[in-house]
SEVO-452557 format. One line per 4 residues: their letters; for each residue y, x, z of N, C-alpha, C, O, CB. Coordinates in steps of 0.2 Angstrom, whole numbers, plus 5000, padded with zeros to 4 digits. Atoms other than C-alpha are relative to their C-alpha. Glycine has a CB too. Example, Ala and Ser with C-alpha at 12.3 -4.5 7.8 and 13.67 -1.06 7.14 Angstrom:
<sites>
as	4994 5004 5000 4978 5062 5039 5006 5004 5000 5005 5009 5003 5000 4995 5006 | 4994 4996 4999 4995 5068 5036 5005 4996 5003 5011 4999 5004 5002 5002 4993
</sites>
This chain:
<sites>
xxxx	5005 5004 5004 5083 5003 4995 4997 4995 5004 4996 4995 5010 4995 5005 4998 | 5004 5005 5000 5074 4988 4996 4993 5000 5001 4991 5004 4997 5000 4996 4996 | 5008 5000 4999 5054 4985 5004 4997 4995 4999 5000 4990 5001 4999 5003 5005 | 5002 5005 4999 5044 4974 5004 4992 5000 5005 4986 5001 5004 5000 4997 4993
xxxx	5007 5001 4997 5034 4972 5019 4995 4993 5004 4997 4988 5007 5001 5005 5006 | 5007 5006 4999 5019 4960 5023 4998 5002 5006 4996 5008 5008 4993 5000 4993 | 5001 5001 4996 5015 4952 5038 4995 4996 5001 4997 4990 4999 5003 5000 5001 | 5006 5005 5000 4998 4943 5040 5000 4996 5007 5001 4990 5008 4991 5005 4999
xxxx	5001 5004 4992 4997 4940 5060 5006 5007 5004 5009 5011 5002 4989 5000 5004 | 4996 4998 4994 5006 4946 5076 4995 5004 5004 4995 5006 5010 5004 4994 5004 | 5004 4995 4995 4989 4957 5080 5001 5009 4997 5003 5010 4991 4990 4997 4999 | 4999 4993 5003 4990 4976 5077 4990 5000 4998 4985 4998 5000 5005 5009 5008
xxxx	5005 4998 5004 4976 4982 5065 4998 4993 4996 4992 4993 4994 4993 5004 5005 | 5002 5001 5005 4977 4969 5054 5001 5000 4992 5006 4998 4990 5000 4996 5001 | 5001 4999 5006 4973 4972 5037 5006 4997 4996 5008 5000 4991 4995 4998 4999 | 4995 5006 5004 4986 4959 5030 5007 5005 5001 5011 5006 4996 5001 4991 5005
xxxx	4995 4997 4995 5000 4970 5041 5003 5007 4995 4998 5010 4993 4997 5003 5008 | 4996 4994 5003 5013 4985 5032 5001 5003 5007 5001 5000 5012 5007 4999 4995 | 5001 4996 4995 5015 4999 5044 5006 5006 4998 5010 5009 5001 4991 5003 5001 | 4996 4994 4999 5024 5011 5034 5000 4996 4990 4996 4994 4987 4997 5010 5003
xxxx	4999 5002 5010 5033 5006 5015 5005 5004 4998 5010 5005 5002 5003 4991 4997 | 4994 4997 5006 5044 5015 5001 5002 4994 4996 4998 4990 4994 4997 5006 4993 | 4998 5004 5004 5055 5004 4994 5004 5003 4997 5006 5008 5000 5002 4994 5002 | 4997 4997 5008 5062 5007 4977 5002 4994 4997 5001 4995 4991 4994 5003 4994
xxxx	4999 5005 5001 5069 4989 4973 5008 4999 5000 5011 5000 5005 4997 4995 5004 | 4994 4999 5004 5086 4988 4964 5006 4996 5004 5012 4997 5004 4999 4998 4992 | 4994 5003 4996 5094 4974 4976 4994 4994 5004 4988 4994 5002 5010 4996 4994 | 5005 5003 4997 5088 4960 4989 4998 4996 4995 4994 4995 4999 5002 4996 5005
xxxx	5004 5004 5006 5081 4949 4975 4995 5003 4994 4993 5000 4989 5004 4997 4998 | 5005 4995 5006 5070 4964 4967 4997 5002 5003 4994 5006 5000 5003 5005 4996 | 5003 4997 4995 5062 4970 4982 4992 5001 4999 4988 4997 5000 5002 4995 5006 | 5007 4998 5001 5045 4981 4978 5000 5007 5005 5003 5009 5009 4999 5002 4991
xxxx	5002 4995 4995 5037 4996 4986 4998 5004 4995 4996 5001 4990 4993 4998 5006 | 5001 4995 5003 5034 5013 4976 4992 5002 5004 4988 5004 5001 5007 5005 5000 | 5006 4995 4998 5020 5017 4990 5000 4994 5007 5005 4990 5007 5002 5010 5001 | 5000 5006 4997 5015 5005 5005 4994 5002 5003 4989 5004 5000 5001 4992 4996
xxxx	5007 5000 4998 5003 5007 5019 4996 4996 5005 4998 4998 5011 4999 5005 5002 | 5005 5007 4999 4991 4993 5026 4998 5004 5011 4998 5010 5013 4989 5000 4991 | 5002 4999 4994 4987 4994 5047 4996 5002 5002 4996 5004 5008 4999 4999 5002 | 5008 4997 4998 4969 4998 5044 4997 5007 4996 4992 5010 4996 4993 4993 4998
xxxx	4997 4995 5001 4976 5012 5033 4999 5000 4993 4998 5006 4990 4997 5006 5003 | 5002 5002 5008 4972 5005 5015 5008 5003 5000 5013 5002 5004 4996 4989 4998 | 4994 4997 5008 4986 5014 5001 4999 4998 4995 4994 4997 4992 5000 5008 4997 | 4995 5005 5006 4997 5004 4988 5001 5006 4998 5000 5011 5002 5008 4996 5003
xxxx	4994 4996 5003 5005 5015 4977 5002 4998 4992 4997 4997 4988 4998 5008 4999 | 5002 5005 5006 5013 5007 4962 4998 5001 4994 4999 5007 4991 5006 4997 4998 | 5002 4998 5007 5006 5006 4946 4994 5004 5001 4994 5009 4997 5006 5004 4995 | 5007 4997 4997 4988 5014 4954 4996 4995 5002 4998 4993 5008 5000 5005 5005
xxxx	5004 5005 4997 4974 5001 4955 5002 4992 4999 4999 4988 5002 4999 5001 5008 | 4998 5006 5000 4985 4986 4948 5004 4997 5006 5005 4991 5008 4994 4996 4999 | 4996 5001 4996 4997 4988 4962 5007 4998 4997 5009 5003 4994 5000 5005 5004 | 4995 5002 5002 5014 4979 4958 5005 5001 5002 5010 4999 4998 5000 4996 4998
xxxx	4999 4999 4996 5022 4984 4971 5004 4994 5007 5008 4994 5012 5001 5006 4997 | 4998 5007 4992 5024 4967 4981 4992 4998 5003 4991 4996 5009 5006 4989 4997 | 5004 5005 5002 5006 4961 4978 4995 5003 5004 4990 5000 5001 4999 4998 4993 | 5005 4997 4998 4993 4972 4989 4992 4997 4997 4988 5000 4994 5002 5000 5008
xxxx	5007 5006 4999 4979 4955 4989 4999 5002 4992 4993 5002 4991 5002 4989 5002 | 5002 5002 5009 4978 4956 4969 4998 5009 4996 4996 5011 4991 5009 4995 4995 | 5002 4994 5001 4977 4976 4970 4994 5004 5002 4992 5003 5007 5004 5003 5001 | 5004 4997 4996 4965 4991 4972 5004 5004 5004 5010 5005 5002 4996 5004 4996
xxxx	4998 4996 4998 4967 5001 4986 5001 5008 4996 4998 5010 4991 4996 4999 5004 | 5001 4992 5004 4972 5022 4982 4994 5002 5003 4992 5007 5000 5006 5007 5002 | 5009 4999 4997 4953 5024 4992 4996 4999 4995 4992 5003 4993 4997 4996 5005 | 5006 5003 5005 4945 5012 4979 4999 5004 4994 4994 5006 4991 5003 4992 4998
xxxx	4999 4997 5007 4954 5021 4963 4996 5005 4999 4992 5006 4995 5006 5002 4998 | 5002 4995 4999 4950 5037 4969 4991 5003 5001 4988 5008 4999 5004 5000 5005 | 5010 4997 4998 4929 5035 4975 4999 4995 4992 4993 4994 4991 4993 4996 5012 | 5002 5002 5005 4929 5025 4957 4999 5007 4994 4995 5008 4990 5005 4994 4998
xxxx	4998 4996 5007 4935 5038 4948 4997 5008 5002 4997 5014 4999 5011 5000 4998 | 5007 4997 5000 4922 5049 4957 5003 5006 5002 5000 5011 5002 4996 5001 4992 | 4996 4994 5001 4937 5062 4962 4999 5000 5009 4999 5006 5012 5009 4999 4996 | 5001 4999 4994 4933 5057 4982 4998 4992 5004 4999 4987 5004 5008 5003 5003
xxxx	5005 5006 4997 4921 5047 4994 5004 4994 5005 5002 4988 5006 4993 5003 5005 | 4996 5002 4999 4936 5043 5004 5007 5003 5002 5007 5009 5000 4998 4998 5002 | 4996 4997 4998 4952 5046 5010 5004 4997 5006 5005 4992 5007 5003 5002 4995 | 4998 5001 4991 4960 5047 5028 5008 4999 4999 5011 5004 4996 4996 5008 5006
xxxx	4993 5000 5001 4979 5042 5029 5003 5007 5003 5007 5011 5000 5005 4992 5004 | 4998 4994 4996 4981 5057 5042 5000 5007 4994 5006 5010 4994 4994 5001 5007 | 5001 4997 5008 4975 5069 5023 5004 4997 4999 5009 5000 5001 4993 4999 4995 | 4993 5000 5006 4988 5061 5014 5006 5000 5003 5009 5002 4998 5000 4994 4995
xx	4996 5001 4999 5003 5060 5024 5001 5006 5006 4998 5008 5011 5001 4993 5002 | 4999 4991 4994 5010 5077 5032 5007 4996 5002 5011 4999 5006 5002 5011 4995
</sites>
């Protein structure tokens, strides 16, 4: 499969930076992410928060969705990834 990971700078912990991606993209010219995680530990997942899965800048985080929707105040990547 195909990913698509985003690079902002050449510093570790920036926000702009993929760290870890699922790619689900049908060939190199289709290239998306099913799930995608940010360096300061912000979660993509597609189709959650307006995530499309290339587009992180124009989506909610799975943190944001989740303390919107009243179900948790936050959540820690280390909790979600066994």
């Amino acid at each position: 499969m195909r990913n698509y990971s985003h690079k902002a700078s050449n510093s570790w912990g920036d926000p702009g930076n993929t760290v870890h991606s699922v790619g689900i993209a049908t060939g190199s010219g289709n290239k998306k992410n099913a799930f995608e995680i940010m360096q300061n530990g912000d979660i993509y997942v597609l189709g959650i928060g307006g995530y499309d899965g290339t587009n992180p800048d124009s989506a909610s985080t799975l943190q944001e969705v989740l303390a919107a929707l009243g179900t948790a105040t936050s959540v820690n990547v280390a909790d979600v990834i066994v």
